[in-house]
N, C-alpha and C positions, 0 to 999 in steps of 0.2 A: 681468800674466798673467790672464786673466780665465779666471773657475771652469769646473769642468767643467759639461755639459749635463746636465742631472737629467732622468731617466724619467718618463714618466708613468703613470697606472694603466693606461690604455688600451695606450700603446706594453707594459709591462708584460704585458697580458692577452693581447695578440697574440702577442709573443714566446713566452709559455707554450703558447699553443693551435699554433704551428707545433712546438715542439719535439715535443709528444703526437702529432703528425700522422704528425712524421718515425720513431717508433718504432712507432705502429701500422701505418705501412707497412713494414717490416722483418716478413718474416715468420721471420726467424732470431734475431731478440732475444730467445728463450725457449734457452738451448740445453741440450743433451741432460741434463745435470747437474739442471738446470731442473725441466726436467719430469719426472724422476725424485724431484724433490724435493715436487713436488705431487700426485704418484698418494699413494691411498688419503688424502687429508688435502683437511682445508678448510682452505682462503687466506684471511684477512682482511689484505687488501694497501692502500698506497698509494702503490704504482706506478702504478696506473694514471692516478691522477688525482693526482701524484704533486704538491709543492709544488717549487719553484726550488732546485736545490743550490748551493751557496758553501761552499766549501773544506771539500764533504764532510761538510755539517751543515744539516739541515733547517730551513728558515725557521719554519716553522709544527710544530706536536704535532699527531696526530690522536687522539683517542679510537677505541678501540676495544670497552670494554665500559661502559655506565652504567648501574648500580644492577642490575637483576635482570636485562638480558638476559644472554645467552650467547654462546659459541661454540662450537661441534658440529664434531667429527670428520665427514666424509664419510659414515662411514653408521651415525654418531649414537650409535657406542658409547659417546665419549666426551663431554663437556659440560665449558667451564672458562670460572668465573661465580663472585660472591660468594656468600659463604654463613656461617650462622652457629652454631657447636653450641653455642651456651648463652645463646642470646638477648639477650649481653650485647654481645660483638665479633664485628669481620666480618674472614674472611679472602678471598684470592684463591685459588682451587683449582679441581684438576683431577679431578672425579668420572664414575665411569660412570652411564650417562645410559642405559642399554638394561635396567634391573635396576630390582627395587625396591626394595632397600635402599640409601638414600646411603650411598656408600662413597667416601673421597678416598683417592688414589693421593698427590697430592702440591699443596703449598702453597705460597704464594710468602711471604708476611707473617708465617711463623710466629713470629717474634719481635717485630714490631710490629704488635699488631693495632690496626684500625680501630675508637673506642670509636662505641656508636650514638649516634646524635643525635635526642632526641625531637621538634627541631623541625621543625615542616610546612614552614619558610623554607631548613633545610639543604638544602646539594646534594648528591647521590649519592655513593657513593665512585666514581671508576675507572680503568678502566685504559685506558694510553696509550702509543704512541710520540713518546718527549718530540724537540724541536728537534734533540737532539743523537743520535737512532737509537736510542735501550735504551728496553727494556720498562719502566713505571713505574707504580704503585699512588699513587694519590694519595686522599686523606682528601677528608670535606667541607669543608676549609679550603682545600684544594688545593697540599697538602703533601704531599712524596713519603715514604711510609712505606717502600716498597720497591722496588729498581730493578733492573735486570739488571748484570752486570758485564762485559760486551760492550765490547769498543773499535772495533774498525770499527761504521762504520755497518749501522745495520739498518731496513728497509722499509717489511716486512709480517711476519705470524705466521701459523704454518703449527700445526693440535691435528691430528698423526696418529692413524693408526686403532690404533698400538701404544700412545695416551697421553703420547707426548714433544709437547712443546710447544716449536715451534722458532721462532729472530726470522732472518729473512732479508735478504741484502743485495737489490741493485737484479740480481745474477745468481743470483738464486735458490740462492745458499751460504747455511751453516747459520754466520752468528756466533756464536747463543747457543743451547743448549736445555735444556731439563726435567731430562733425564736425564745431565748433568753434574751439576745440584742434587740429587740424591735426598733424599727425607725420608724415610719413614718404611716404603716400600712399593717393592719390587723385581720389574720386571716384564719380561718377557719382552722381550728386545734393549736393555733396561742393561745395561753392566758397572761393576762394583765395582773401584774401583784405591786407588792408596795414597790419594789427592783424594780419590774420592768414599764414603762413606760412609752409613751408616743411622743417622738418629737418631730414637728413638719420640717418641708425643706426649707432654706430661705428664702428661695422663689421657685418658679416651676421650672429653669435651668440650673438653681444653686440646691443640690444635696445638702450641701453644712447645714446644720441644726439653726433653725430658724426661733421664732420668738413664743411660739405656741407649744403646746403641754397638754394631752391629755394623761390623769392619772389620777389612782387611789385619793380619796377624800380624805381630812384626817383621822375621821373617822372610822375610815375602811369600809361603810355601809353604802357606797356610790361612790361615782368620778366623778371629775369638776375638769373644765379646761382653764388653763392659766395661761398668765399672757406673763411675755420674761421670768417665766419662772416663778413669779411670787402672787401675781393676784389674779384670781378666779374670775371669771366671767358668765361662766354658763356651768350648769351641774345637773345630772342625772337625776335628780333628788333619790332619797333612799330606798332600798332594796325591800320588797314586799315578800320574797318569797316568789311569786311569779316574776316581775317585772320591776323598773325602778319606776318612781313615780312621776318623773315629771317626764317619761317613754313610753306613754299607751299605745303607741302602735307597736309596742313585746307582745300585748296578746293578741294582736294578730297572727291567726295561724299561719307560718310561712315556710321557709326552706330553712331557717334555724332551730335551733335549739339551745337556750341557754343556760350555763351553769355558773354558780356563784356558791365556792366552796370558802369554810368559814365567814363569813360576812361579817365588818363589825369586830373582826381581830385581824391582830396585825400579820395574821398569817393567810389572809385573803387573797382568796384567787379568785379570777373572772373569766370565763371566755365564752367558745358556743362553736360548736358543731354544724354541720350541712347534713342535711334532709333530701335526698336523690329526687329528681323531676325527670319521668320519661326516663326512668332508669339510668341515669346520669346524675353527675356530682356537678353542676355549676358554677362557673369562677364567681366566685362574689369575695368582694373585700371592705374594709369598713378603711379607711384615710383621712389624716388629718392635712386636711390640706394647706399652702402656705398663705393661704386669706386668714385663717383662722379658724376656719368651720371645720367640725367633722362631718365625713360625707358618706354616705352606705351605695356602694352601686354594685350591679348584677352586669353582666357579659350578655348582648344579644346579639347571637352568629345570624340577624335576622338584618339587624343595622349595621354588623360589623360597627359596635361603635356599645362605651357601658352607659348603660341608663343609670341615672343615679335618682335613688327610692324613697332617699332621706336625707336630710343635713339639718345641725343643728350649728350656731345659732339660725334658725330661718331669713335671718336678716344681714348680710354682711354689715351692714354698718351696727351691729349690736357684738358685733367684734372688738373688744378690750383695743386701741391700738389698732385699730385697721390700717389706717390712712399715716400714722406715724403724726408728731407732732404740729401744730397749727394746719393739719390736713383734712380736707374737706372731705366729708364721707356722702355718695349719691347711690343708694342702694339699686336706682331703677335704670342706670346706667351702665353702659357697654364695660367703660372704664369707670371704675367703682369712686376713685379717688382725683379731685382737687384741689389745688392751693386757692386760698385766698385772693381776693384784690390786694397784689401789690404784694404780693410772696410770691416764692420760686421753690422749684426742688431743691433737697438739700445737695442730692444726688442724683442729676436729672439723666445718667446710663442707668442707674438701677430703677428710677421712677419711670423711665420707657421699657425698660423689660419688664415690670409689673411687679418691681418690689418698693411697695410704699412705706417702710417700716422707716425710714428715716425722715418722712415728714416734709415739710416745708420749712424758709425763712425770708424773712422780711427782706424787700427787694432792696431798702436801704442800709442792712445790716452793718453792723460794725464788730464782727465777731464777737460778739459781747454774749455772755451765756443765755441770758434771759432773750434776745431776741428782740432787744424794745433800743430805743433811740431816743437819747435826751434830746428836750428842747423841740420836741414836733406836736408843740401843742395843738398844729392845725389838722390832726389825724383826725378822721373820722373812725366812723365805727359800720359794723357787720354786724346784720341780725342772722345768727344762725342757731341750731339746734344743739343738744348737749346733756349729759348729766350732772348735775352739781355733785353728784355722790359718787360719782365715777370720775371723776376729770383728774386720772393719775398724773402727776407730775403739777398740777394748778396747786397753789397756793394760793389761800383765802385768809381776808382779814373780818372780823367781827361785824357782824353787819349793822348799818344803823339808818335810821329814817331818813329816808331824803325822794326825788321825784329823778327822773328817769333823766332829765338836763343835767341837773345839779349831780347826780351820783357819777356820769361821764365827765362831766368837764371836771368833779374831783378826779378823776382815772388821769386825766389828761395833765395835772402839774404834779405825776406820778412820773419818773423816770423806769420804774420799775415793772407800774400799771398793764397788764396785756389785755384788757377787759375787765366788762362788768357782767353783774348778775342781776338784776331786776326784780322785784316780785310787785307787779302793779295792784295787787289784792290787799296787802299788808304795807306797802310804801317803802320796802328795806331794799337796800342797798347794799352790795356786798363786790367792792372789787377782787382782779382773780390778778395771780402773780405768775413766773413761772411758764412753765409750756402745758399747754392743754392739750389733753387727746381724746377721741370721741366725738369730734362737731360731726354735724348733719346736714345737710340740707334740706330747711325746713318742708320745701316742695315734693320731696321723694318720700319721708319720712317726718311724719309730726307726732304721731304716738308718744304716750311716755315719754317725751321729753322737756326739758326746759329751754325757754327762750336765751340766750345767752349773746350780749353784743363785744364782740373781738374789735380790738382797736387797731385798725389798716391804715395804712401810706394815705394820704390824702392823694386821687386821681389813680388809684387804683395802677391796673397794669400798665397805663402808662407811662409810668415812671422806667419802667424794663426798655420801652423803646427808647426813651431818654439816654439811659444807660449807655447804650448800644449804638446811638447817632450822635455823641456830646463832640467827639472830636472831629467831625464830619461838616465840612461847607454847607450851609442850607441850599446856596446857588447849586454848587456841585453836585447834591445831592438829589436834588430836582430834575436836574437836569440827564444826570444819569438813570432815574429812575420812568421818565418819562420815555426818554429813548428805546431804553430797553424794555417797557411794555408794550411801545408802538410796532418796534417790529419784530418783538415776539409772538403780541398780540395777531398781525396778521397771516401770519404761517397758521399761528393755531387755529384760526378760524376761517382758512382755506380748508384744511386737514380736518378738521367736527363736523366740517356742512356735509362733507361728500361719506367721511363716515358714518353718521348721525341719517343722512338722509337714502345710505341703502340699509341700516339698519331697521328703521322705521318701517321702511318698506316692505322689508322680510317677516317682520313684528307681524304687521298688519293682512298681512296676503296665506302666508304659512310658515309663520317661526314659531319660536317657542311656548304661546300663548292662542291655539286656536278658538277664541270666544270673539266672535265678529260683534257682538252686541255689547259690546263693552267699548267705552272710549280710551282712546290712547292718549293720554296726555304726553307732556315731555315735560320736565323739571324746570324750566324756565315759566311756564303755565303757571304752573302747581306752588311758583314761588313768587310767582304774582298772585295766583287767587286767595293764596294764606297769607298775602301782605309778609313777605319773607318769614312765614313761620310766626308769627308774631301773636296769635291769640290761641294757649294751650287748653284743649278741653280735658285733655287727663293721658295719663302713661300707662300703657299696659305692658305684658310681657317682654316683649318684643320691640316694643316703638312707642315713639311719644303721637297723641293725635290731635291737629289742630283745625280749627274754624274755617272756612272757606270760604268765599262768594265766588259762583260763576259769571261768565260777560251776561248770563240771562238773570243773574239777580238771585239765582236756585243758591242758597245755604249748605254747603256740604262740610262732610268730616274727613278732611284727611290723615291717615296711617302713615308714617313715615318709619319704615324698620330703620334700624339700629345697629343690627350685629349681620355682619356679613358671614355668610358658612351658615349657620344656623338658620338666620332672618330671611335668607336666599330661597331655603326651604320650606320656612314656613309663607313668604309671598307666595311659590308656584302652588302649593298646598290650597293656600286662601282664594288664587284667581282660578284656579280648574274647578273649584266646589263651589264656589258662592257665584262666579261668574254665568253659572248653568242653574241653578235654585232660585225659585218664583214662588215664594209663599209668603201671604198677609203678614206672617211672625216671625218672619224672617230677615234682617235686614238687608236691604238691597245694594250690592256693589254698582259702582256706575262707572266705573275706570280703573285706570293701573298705570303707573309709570315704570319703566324697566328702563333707565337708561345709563349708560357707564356702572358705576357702582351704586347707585339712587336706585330705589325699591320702596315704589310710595303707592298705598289702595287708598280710593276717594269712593265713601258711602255716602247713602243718605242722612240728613242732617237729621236728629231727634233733639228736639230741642227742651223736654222732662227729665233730658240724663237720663244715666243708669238708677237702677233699682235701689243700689247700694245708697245710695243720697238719701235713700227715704226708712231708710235702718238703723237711723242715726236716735238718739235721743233728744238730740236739736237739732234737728233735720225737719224737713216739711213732713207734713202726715198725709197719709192715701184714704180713703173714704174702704169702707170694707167693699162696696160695688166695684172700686177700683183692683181693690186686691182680688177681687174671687175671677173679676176679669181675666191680670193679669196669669192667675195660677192657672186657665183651662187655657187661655192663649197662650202662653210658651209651652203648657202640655200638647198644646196643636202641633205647633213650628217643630220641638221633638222628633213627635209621633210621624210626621213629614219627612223628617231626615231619616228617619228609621226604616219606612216602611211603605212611604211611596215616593223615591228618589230613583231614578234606572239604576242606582247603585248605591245602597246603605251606606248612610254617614255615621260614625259615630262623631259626636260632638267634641268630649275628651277635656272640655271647660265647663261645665256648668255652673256659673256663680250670679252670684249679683249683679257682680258688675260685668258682666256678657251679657245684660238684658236691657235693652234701652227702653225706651217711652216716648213715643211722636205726639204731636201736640193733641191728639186725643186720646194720649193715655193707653194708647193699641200695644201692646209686650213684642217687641223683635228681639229673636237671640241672635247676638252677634259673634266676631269672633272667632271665624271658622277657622286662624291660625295653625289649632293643635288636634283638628280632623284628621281623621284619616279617614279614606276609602277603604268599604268591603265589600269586595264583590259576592255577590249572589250566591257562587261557585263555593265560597268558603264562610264558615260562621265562627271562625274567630280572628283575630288580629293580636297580634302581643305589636302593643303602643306604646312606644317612649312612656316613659313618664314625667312627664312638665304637666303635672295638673295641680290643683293645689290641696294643701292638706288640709281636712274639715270637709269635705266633699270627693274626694277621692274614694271610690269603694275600695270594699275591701282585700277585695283578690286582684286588684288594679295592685297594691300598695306587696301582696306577698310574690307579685312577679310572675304570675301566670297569664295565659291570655286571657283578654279580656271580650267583653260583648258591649250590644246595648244595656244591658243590663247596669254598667257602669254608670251610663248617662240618667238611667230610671234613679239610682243614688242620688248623685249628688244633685238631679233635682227636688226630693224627697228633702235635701238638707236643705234648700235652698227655698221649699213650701213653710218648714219650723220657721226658717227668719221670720218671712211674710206673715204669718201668724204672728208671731210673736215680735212685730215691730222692732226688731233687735239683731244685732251678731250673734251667730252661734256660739265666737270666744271671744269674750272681751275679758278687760281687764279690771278688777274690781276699783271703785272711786279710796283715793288713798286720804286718809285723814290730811292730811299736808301737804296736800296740794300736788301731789304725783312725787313729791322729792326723797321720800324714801328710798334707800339702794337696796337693793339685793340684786345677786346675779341669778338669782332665778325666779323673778314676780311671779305672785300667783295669777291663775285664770280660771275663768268660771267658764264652763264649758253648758249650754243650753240644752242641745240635744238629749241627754240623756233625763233629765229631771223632766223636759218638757213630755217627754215619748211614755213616760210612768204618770203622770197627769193625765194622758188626751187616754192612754186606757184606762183609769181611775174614771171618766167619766169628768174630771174635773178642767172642763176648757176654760172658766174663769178663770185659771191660777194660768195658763198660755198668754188666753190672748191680749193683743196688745192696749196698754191702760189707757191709752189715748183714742183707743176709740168708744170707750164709756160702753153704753147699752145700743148704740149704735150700725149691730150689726145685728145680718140674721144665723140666728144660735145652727139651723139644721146644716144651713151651709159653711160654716164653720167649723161644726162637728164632721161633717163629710171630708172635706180635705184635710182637717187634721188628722183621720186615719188615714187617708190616703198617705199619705207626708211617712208614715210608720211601716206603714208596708213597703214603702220605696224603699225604705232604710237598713230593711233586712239583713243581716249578715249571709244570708245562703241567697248568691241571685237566681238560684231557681226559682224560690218561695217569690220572690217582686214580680209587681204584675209589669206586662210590655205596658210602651208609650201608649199606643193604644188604648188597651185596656183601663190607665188610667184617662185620659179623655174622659171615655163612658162612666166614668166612676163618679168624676168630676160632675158630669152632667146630669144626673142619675139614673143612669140607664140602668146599673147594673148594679147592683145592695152590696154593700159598703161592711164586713163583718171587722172585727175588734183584731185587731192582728197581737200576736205574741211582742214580748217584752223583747228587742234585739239584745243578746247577751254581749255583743262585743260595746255596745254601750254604758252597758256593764259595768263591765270589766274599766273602762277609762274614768271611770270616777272611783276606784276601790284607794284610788294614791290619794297623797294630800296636796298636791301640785294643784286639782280642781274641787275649789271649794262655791258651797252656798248649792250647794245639790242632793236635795232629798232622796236617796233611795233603799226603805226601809217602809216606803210605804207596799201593801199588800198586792200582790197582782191577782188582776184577773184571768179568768177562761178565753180562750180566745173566740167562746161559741157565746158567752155568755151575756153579750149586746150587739143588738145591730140596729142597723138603720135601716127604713124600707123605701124600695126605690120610688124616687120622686117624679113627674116627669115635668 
């Protein structure tokens, strides 16, 4: 039997070049699915020039990306190419390409990355449709680091204009794509199912799958974020049908739209669509970032820069594991996370790049697992913040009666002991075992949580210097360090005076800060009149602010920002607006320092605190004369910025605590931080968003421009408190003692039960219990309607600052405003409970007040 006829290249080439012939003469070989499949999207196909099939498997691989090219969505939004965030590995990803901040959406390699290769002889990394159809990442050895998981064959690859990245067969079907793999970034036409899931990076340069999870509940009825995989943190609460319930700002109307198919089986799907603005599709993406949080932000080609709209937990230290084990969590800090007195990084490269997951350890460590050190019964102890229900990794022993001595120095002939737990109400005792995660810092953060004292090195960081000089002469060591500050020290203060003092110069005459009536301090001043920082009066966004005395005895409050890039912007923001503004309710800037990197504002002192102090439950109380003051006096200061400024401020913070108190109780709003200027010429502004949530209006929150109108809100929410001596959300009193866990506490949300009350006519159930019969009922009833019509969902219906003033005063009759429905709507969940809303509304013609004068 003689072999069969073997082909040749030629007969070969001819066969290929008729088959190509016979399908580009078919003008029906694209069909409808097809070309549905390649609108808005760039094809990189080899169909066309396709290689010979057998049995469903490509003879040959083609490349598709080597080394820095790319491949571009259709109209360029997207780009997916190597790239590398630390100069050391390369991944495959998918980033927008229309913006100028790299930002990836998603990765293919995140678990194996490509190491670089210094040699000039290596070949590229790239990507390819291997012989067998799937997507593949191959190294410069030409080793596949990562591949697709596709079974049928695949073609060509389609990067649409939504960011999915699809591999398609020979009929333009989708076998594999992007938005099955999700990493770390949820966009607009993914869904989330029990499959697919969010996982963060490991840090903001490490892609690898980081320690955070957002994903399907067990229930499928909502998401929960988890922290390593296994325990919850924070959670959506359940699915209503609109909205989930512990996400009232879903009914805010916005540029989404969201769908939730089957809910509650295991066949649940999640995701949500875009809503065009100005006839445009806007980048928005929801990320889980590698802090912990999930965060929602929109694109503004206005900042060049994404505003972020939302993030959930609102607190990074309410992050499962923020700070890593014995790590110190400071929520109102630049740098979120530090170690203990007398701990260290465990991993001080990954702790200065900003990944805290590994925690600290005792600076006397003896690698021992637990982190504790026989025989140091002269440790002391750390009062810090913490959950006892949450303290993953603590081990607890059965608590028993003892006194807050006695239970520590039991901790202390513990070898094992890492702390205690205290309960001074009940007398128990409970030491803690193991590694703790979750501390606080009780200064940034006191809320819901429990005192907890961690057992540290006796002399604190001390001991680190110890370490570090033990083999070191004291002679020697003195004597070298004396020298070398003397005559380092003098160059350097040849070099500051002549810099420092044409600097000033320019400051003062015409640099960057033209406000002549403001004083220039220099940071040397400024750290003598705060006694080095040394008496804090409280932390705001941006900076911490402390007590001062001038050489004239004058009391002031100095700002000292914090965050450079951001803090930079909000100083020149703060000194060109408040530095020009002169109003009784306003408070008054009296200086600035600008020097090297130090960015410090020094105001006038008020010495009543902010407003927030007096909201308290045990807090001091305000006489109702005080309050009805304070509500027409910051409606002054407002209506000032608004409306007779040579240039409209919006404000963009209005809270509590932006509202100080000078020793006669007079209301200044402070805080001009998150102002922005609007000139005359134009009547909207689209404003970052750093305002806070509870006050934020509502078309502030759906990403449109905003107005004054913003500012009329959230002081509208900020009138309910004052009335109602209380937080708009607080958290309800826990039978024991706050120690209950859940990852998602309830809260009682005031606003809407109070705003169903005040038009019910019923202001006794508002106002606040502590001021008894104490007050006058007509002016009470007048600003709590005021307080409702601020609050409006539609800010056309809200009157200006203005018009409230006159309201206020009663110039002008005060009618029953409608029920705001978006207030609604945020009590319909079970997330906010203790909120009536079932009683009957009224007309909104059907009571009024008549003006008073």
């Amino acid at each position: 039997m003689s072999p069969p006829p073997r082909l040749s290249a030629i007969t070969l080439l001819l066969l290929l070049l008729s088959t190509l012939t016979v399908m580009s003469s078919n003008p029906n070989s694209h069909s409808p699915e097809t070309e549905q499949n390649l609108h808005n999207s760039s094809r990189f196909s080899v169909t066309s020039r396709r290689n010979l099939f057998q049995n469903d498997e490509l003879l040959m691989a083609k490349v598709l990306i080597e080394g820095n090219s790319t491949i571009s969505s259709k109209n360029k939004t997207f780009d997916l190419g190597f790239f590398s965030p630390n100069s050391e590995d390369w991944y495959l990803g998918i980033r927008y390409s229309s913006i100028s901040t790299p930002t990836y959406i998603w990765v293919a390699n995140r678990e194996r990355p490509i190491r670089s290769n210094a040699s000039a002889s290596a070949a590229p990394p790239t990507l390819e449709i291997t012989a067998t159809g799937r997507l593949a990442v191959k190294d410069s050895g030409n080793s596949i680091v990562w591949q697709s998981a596709n079974v049928d064959l695949g073609t060509s690859v389609v990067l649409y204009e939504n960011g999915n990245l699809a591999l398609l067969n020979p009929r333009g079907q989708v076998k594999w794509q992007s938005f099955d793999f999700p990493t770390d970034t949820w966009l607009p036409g993914m869904n989330l199912t029990t499959s697919k899931a969010l996982t963060s990076w490991r840090s903001s340069s490490d892609p690898s799958p980081g320690l955070y999870s957002l994903r399907l509940r067990p229930d499928h009825g909502g998401f929960e974020l988890v922290f390593n995989k296994t325990t919850p943190y924070w959670s959506t609460g359940s699915w209503t049908g609109e909205a989930f319930t512990n996400i009232p700002e879903m009914m805010v109307p916005y540029i989404y739209k969201f769908h939730f198919d089957d809910p509650f089986k295991p066949t649940a799907s999640f995701g949500f669509t875009e809503k065009p603005v100005d006839n445009r599709l806007p980048l928005t993406q929801f990320r889980l970032d590698s802090s912990g949080q999930l965060r929602q932000y929109t694109w503004s080609s206005q900042s060049e820069n994404w505003d972020k709209f939302w993030s959930q937990p609102g607190n990074t230290c309410r992050v499962l594991g923020s700070c890593g084990k014995f790590g110190l969590c400071d929520g109102n800090s630049e740098r979120p996370c530090e170690c203990l007195s007398g701990f260290e990084p465990v991993d001080l490269l990954s702790w200065e790049s900003g990944d805290f997951s590994d925690g600290c350890r005792r600076l006397d460590h003896t690698d021992n697992k637990n982190n504790v050190v026989c025989g140091k019964r002269d440790d002391r102890f750390e009062q810090v913040g913490g959950d006892m229900s949450g303290l993953v990794g603590g081990e607890k022993i059965e608590p028993f009666n003892s006194s807050l001595d006695s239970c520590q120095r039991a901790c202390l002939e513990s070898c094992a002991c890492v702390g205690v737990y205290h309960n001074e109400r009940t007398n128990l005792c409970e030491h803690l075992f193991g590694s703790l995660l979750n501390l606080r810092n009780l200064s940034s953060d006191s809320s819901g949580v429990d005192v907890i004292y961690v057992r540290v090195p006796k002399g604190g960081g001390a001991l680190n210097d110890k370490k570090r000089r033990k083999d070191l002469s004291p002679v020697v060591l003195a004597a070298s360090i004396v020298g070398s500050i003397a005559v380092f020290g003098f160059f350097v203060f040849v070099a500051l005076f002549f810099i420092r003092r044409r600097r000033r110069k320019a400051v003062e005459e015409d640099g960057g800060f033209p406000i002549l009536t403001l004083k220039v301090f220099s940071y040397k001043e400024l750290h003598q009149v705060t006694r080095g920082f040394s008496e804090k009066l409280g932390h705001g966004g941006f900076g911490a602010v402390f007590q001062g005395r001038l050489l004239d005895s004058t009391l002031v409050a100095v700002k000292r920002l914090e965050r450079p890039g951001t803090g930079e912007k909000e100083f020149r923001a703060e000194v060109c607006t408040i530095g020009n503004v002169q109003h009784v309710n306003l408070v008054r800037l009296r200086g600035f320092c600008s020097e090297d990197s130090h960015r410090l504002l020094v105001y006038e002192y008020m010495p009543n605190g902010a407003l927030s102090v007096y909201l308290r439950k045990e807090g001091p109380n305000l006489s109702w004369d005080k309050r009805f003051g304070v509500a027409i006096g910051v409606a002054r200061g407002i209506a000032y910025l608004h409306e007779e400024c040579r240039d409209c401020i919006i404000h963009c913070d209005i809270k509590p605590e932006n509202i100080l108190l000078d020793s006669d109780y007079t209301p200044k709003v402070s805080d001009f931080g998150m102002a922005k200027l609007l000139g005359r010429d134009f009547s909207r502004v689209l404003a970052t968003m750093r305002g806070t949530w509870g006050y934020v209006a509502p078309e502030w929150i759906s990403g449109v421009a905003i107005t004054t109108k913003a500012d009329v809100y959230s002081y509208g929410m900020t009138l309910i408190e004052l009335i109602g001596g209380r937080r708009n959300v607080e958290a309800p009193p826990s039978a024991s003692g706050g120690r209950e866990g859940s990852a998602t506490p309830e809260r009682w949300f005031f606003p809407p039960w109070a705003a169903r009350q005040i038009i019910e006519g019923n202001m006794a159930a508002v106002i606040d219990r502590r001021l008894g019969n104490g007050y006058d009922a007509e002016e009470a009833w007048r600003v709590a309607l005021v307080a409702v019509w601020c609050i409006q969902d539609d800010e056309a219906i809200r009157p200006t600052m203005g018009m409230v003033v006159k309201m206020l005063e009663g110039v002008v009759e005060v009618t029953v405003p409608p029920v705001p429905k978006l207030l609604q709507a945020l009590v319909s969940g079970e997330s906010f409970h203790g909120v009536k809303v079932d009683s009957p509304g009224l007309s909104p013609d059907s009571r009024r007040i008549s003006n008073a004068g």
